[in-house]
N, C-alpha and C positions, 0 to 999 in steps of 0.2 A: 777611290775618290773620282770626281769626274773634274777636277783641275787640271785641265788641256794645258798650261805651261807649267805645271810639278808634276802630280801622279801618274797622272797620263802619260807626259814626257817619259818620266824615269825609268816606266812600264814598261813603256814601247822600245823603250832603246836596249832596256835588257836582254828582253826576249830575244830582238833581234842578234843580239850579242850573243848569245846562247842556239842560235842557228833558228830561229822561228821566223816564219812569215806571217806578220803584224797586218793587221785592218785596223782602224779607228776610226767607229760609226763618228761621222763628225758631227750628225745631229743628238750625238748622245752626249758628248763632251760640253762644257764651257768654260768660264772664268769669271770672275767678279767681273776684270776689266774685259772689255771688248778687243782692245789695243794685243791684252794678256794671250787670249784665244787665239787670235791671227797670228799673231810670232810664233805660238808653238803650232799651230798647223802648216805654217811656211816652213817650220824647222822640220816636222816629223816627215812634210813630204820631198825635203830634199834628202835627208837620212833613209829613204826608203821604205817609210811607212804607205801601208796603201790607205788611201782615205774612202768610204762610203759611207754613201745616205742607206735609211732606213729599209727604203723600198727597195734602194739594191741587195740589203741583207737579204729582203725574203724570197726575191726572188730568186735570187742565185741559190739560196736552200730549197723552195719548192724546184729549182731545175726550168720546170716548164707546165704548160698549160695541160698536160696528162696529170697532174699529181689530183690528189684527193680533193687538197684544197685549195686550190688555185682559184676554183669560182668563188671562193667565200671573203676571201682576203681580198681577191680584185673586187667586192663589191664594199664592205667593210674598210680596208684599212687602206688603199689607194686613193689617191687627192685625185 
C-alpha cells in the first residue's frame, strides 16, 4: 500500500528490524490526511528510515553521466 502512517510505516520498521537499510521514495507514498503523511515521515526519519525523491532514485542508480542513459532521463524525466 502507499499509506505512509500504516503500510508504509509497518514496512519500513520491519525491515529495519530484520537488519535492512530502508529508503522511502517520499514522493511515492501518501495519506488520505496531509496531517497523516507528515507524522509518519517525521516518524520514519527519526527511526532511521532514509527518505528520497524520485530523481534521487535514478540517479543514484544510473551512478553517473557515463551510463547509457543518463541523456535520456535528464531530457525526459527531470524537472
Amino acid at each position: 500500500g502507499i499509506e505512509s502512517h500504516i503500510c508504509v510505516l509497518q514496512t519500513a520498521f520491519d525491515l529495519k528490524k530484520n537488519g535492512f537499510d530502508v529508503f522511502v521514495l517520499k514522493d511515492g507514498v501518501g495519506s488520505r490526511n496531509f496531517k497523516d503523511y507528515e507524522l509518519a515521515i517525521k516518524r520514519l526519519s527519526a527511526e532511521g528510515v532514509s527518505l528520497i525523491n524520485l530523481e534521487m532514485m535514478i540517479f543514484e542508480l544510473i551512478r553517473d553521466s557515463n551510463h547509457d542513459m543518463f541523456k535520456y532521463i535528464s531530457q525526459k524525466y527531470v524537472k
